[in-house]
C-alpha positions as CSV (number, residue, x, y, z in Angstrom):
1,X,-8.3,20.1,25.2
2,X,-9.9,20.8,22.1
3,X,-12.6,17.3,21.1
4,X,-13.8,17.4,17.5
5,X,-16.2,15.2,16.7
6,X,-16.8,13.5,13.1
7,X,-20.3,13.2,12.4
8,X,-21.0,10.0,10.7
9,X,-24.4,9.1,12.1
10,X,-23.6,5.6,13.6
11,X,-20.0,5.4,12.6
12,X,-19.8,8.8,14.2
13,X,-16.3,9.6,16.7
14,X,-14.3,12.0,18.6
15,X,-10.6,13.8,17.8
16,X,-9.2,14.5,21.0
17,X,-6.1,17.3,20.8
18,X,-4.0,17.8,23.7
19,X,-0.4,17.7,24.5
20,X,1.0,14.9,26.4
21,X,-1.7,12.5,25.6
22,X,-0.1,9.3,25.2
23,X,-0.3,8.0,28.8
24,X,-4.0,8.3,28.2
25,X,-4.6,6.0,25.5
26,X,-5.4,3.1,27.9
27,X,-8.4,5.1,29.4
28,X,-9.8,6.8,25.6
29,X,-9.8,3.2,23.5
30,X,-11.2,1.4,26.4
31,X,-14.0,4.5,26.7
32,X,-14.4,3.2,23.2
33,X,-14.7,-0.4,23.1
34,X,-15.3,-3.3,25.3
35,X,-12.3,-5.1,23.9
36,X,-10.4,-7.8,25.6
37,X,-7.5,-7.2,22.9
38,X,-5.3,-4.7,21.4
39,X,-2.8,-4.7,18.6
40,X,-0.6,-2.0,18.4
41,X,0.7,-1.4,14.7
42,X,3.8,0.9,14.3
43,X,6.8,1.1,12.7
44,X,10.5,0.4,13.6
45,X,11.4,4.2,13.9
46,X,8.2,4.8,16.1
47,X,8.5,1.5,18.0
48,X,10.5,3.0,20.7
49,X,9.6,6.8,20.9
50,X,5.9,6.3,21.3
51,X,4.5,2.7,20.9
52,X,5.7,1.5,23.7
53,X,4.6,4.0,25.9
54,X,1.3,3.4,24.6
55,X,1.3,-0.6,24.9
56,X,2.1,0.4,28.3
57,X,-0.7,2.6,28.8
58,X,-3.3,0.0,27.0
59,X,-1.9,-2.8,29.3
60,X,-3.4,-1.4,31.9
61,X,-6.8,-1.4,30.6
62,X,-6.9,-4.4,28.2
63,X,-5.6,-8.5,29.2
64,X,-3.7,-9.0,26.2
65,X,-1.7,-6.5,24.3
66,X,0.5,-7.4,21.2
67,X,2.9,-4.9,19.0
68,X,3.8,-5.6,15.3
69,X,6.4,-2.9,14.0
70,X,6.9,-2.6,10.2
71,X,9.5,-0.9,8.5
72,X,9.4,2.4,8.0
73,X,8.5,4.6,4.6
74,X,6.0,4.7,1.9
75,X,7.4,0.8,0.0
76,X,5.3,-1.0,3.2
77,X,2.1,0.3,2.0
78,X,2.4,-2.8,-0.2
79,X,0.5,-6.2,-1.0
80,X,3.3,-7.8,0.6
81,X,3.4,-5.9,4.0
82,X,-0.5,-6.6,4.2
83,X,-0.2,-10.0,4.2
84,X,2.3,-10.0,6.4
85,X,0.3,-7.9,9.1
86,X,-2.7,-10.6,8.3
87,X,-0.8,-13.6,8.7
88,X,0.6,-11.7,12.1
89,X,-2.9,-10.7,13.7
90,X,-3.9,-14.7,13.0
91,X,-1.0,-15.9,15.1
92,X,-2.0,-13.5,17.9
93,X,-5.3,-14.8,17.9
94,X,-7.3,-11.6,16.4
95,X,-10.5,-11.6,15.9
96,X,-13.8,-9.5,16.2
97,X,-13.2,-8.7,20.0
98,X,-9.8,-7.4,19.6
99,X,-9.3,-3.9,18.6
100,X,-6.4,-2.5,16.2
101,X,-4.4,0.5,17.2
102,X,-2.4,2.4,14.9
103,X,0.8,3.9,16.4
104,X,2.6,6.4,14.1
105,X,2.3,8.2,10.2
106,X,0.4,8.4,7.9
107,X,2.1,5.0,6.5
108,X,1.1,3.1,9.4
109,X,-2.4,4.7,9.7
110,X,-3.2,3.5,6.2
111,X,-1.9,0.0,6.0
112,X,-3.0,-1.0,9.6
113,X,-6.5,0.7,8.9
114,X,-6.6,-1.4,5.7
115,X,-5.8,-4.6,8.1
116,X,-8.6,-3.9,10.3
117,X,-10.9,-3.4,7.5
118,X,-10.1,-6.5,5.8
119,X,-9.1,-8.9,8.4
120,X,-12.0,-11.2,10.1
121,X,-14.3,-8.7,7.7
122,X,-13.9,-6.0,9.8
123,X,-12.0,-5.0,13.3
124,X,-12.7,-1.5,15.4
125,X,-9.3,0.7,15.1
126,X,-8.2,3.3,16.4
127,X,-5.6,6.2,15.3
128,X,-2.6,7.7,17.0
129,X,-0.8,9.6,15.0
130,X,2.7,10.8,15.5
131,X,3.3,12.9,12.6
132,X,2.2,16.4,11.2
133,X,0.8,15.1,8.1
134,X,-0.9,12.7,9.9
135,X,-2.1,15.0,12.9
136,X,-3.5,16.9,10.3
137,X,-5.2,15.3,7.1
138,X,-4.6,11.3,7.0
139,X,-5.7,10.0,10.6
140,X,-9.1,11.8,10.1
141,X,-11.8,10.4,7.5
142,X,-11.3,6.8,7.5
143,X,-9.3,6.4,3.8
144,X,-7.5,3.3,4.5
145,X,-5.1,1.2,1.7
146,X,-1.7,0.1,-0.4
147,X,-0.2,1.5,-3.0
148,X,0.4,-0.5,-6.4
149,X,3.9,-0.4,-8.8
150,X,1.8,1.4,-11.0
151,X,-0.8,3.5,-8.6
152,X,-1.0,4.9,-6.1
153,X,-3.6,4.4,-2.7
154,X,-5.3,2.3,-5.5
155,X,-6.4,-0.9,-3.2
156,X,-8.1,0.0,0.2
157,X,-11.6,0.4,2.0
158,X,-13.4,3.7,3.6
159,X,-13.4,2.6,7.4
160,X,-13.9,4.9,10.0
161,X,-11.8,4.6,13.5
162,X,-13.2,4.5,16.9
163,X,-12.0,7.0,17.7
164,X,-8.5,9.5,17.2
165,X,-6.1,10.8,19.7
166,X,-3.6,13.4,18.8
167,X,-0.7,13.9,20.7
168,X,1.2,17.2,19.7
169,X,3.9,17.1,22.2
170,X,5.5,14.3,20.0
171,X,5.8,16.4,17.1
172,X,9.0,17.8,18.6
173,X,11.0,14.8,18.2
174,X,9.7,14.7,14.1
175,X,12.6,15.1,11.7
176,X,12.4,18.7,9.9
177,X,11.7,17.4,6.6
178,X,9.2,15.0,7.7
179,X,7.9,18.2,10.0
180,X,7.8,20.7,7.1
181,X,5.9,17.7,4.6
182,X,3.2,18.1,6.9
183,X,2.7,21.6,6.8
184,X,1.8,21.3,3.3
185,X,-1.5,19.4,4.0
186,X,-2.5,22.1,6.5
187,X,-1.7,25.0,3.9
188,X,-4.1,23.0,1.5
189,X,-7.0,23.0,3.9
190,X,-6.8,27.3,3.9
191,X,-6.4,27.3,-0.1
192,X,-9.4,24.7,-0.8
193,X,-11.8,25.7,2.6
194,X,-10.8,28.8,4.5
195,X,-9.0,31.5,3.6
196,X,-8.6,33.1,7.0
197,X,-6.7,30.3,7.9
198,X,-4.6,30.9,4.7
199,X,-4.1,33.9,6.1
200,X,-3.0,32.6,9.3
201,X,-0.6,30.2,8.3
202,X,1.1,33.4,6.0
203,X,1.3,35.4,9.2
204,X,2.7,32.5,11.9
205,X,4.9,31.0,9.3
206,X,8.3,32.0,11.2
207,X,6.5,30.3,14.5
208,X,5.6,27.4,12.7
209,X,8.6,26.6,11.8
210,X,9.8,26.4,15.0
211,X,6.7,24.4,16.2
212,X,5.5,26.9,18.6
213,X,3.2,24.5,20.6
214,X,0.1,26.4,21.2
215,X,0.0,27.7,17.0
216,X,0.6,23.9,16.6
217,X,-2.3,23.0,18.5
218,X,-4.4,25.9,16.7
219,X,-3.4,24.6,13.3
220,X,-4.1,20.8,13.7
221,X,-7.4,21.6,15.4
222,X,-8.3,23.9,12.2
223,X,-7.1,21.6,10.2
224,X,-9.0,18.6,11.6
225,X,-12.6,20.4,12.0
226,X,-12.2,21.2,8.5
227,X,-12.0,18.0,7.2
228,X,-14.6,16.6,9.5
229,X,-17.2,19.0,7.9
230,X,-15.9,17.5,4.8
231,X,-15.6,13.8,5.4
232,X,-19.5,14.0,7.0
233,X,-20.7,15.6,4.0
234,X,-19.5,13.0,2.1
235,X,-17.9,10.6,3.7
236,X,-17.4,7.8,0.3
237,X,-17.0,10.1,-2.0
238,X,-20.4,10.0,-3.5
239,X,-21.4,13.5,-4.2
240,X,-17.9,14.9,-5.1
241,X,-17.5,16.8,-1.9
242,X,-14.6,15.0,-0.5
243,X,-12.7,15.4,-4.1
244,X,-12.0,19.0,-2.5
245,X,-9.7,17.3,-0.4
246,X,-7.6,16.2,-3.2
247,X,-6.3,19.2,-4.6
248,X,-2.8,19.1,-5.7
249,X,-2.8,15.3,-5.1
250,X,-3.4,14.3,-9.1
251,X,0.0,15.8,-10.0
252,X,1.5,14.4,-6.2
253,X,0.4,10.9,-6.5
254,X,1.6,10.9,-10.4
255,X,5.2,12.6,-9.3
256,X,5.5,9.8,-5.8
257,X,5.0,7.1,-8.7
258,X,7.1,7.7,-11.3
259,X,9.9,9.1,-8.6
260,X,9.3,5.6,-6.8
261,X,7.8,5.4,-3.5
262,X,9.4,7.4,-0.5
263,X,11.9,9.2,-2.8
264,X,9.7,12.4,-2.8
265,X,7.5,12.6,0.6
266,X,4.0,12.7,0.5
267,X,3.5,16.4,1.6
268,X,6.6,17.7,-0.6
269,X,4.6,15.9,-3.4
270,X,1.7,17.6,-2.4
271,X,3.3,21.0,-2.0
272,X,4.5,20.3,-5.6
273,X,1.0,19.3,-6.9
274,X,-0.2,22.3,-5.4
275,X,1.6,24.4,-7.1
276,X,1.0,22.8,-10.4
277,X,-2.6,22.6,-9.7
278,X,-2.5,26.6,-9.1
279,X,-0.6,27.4,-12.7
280,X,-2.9,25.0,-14.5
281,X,-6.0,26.9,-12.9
282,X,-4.3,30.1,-14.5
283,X,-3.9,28.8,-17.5
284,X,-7.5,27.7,-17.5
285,X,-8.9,31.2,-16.6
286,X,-10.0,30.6,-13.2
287,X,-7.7,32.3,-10.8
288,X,-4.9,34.9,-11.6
289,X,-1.3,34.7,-11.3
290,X,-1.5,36.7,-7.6
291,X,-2.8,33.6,-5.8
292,X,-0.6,31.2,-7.5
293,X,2.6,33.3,-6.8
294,X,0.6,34.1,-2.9
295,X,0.4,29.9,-2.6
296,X,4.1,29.7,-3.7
297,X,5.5,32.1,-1.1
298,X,4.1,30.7,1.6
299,X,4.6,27.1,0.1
300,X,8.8,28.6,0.2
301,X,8.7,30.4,3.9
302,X,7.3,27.0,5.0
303,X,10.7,25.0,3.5
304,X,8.7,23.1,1.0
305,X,9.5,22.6,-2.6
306,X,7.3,23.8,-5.4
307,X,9.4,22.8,-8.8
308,X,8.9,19.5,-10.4
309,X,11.5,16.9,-9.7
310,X,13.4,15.8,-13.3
311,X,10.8,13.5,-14.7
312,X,9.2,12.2,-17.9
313,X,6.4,14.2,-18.7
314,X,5.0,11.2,-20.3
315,X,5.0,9.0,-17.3
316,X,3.4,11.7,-15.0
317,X,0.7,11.6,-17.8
318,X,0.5,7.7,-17.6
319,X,0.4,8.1,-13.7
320,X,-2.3,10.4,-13.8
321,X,-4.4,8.3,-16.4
322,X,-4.6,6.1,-13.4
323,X,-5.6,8.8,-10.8
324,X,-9.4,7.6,-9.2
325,X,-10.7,10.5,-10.1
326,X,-10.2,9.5,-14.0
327,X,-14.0,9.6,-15.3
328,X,-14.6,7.7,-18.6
329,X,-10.7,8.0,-19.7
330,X,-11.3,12.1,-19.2
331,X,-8.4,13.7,-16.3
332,X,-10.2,15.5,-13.8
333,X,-8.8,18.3,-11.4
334,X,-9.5,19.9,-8.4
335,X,-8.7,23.8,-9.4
336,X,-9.0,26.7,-7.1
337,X,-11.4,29.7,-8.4
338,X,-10.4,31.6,-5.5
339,X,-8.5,31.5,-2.4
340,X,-10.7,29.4,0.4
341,X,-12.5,27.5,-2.6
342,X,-11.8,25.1,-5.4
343,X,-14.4,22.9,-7.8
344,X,-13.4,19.5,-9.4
345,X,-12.7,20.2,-13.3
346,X,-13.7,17.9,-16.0
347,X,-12.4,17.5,-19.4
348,X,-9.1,19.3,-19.0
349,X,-7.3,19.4,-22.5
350,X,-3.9,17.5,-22.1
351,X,-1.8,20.3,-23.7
352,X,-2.6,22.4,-21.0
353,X,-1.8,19.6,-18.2
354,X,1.8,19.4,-20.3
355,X,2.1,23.3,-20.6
356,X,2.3,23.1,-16.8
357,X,4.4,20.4,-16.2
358,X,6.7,22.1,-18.8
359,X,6.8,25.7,-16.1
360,X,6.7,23.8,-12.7
């Protein structure tokens, strides 16, 4: 089974890949930590596929094992839902002993990582994620946080896990949309890091859509180890290294805003913001119209959209004002300048932003 590690100096931990992993999560968070504890945070759609199974496999290697479901979609990453989940872990008794385990997308991986961070100062955690897009971008890296009315991701803490276990076999029961959103996060990794595995995903595109378990395995490996070298490089985003791993997600975040949270999903967003990101790199000079029309076939063969949803320009440009990677009021991008590499832009003249909203 494929183990890739994060290297974080002391906050340093493993991926473990497999199929059929679940039954094993007792045994890999207690190799972890000498907890006494666990809190398992899902959702009320994972609850009974794969949380349970795995409060089942954790009560046999911790005393005392709680579950707290949320509902499920984007609108629980909210102030609200936090506090909730707080006032929760204080009733079970939580505290710097107990250990946090986050059963399910990249929803619950967020807002349960945010708890942990924040509760008591600071609880281990650890991820198990039950969806593509999770599997392959949000479990790893240690982003944790909530989305505001107006923002979003705009409240949260770096904070590593102990530790992440990836389960592919589940990825059979994911919906097809929810499947095909987190393809787009995995195409992104071979446009901004690695064009062979562009290449890849172009070739195995008819077996990934019918989850073909060994490509599937492959892919969220690739995916993973990619982001690792990223994520140790720069782990706080201090250097501008781990901007990289934005691209597309400027125009995304602005269009799962002004749509309204959970209307568009995360990875179409980011299928969409891809594509934008691509026509506004042509328009800057820094690519040609081959890879953008390369990015958009395969973003098509893979089900995902790649046209703007009908909405105001001028709120996408509001949305975007807020976008973290706003420098002194100036938008910023991350552009491709050729396919396996892309370079955060400064000082990106608004007319051209609008000129591609206008054609996506």
């Amino acid at each position: 089974m494929p183990l890739v590690p994060v290297s974080l100096g002391p906050r340093s931990y493993e991926i473990l890949i497999g199929a059929n992993l679940l039954s094993h999560a007792g045994q890999f968070v207690r190799e972890r930590l000498n907890s006494r504890h666990a809190v398992v945070i899902t959702d009320e759609t994972v609850e009974p596929l794969y949380a349970e199974p795995v409060v089942a496999a954790l009560a046999v290697a911790f005393p005392r094992v709680d579950l707290l479901a949320i509902p499920a979609g984007e609108p629980s990453k909210s102030v609200d839902c936090l506090a909730a989940l707080w006032d929760k872990l204080l009733e079970f008794g939580t505290d710097r002993k107990s250990v946090i385990v986050a059963v399910g997308g990249g929803v619950v991986g967020d807002l349960a990582g945010f708890a942990a961070a924040s509760f008591a100062r600071g609880l281990p955690f650890v991820q198990i994620p039950t969806t593509l897009l999770a599997q392959v971008d949000s479990s790893v890296g240690g982003k944790t946080g909530i989305n505001l009315t107006g923002a979003k991701n705009m409240v949260g803490a770096f904070w590593q896990p102990r530790g992440v276990l990836i389960d592919t076999a589940v990825l059979a029961t994911q919906s097809e949309r929810d499947y095909r959103s987190g393809l787009a996060e995995a195409v992104k990794y071979g446009v901004i890091l690695d064009a062979e595995f562009f290449d890849l995903l172009e070739a195995e595109a008819p077996r990934l859509i019918t989850r073909d378990p060994e490509l599937l395995a492959e892919v969220v490996a690739r995916s993973c180890e990619l982001k690792a070298i990223v994520v140790s490089g720069d782990e706080m985003e201090e250097t501008g290294l781990r901007a990289v791993l934005n691209y597309g997600h400027t125009f995304a975040h602005a269009v799962e805003t002004v749509s309204g949270y959970g209307e568009v999903l995360h990875g179409e967003a980011v299928a969409i913001g891809m594509q934008c990101a691509a026509d506004l790199a042509a328009r800057l000079g820094r690519i040609d119209r081959e890879l953008v029309a390369r990015q958009r076939a395969l973003l098509v063969a893979l089900g995902l959209p790649v046209s703007l949803p009908p909405l105001d320009h001028d709120a996408l440009i509001k949305a975007m004002a807020r976008d973290k990677k706003v420098e002194h009021g100036q938008l910023r991008f991350v552009l491709p300048t050729r396919l396996g590499h892309v370079e955060l832009v400064p000082d990106v003249p608004q007319e051209q932003v609008r000129a591609t909203l206008a054609s996506c």
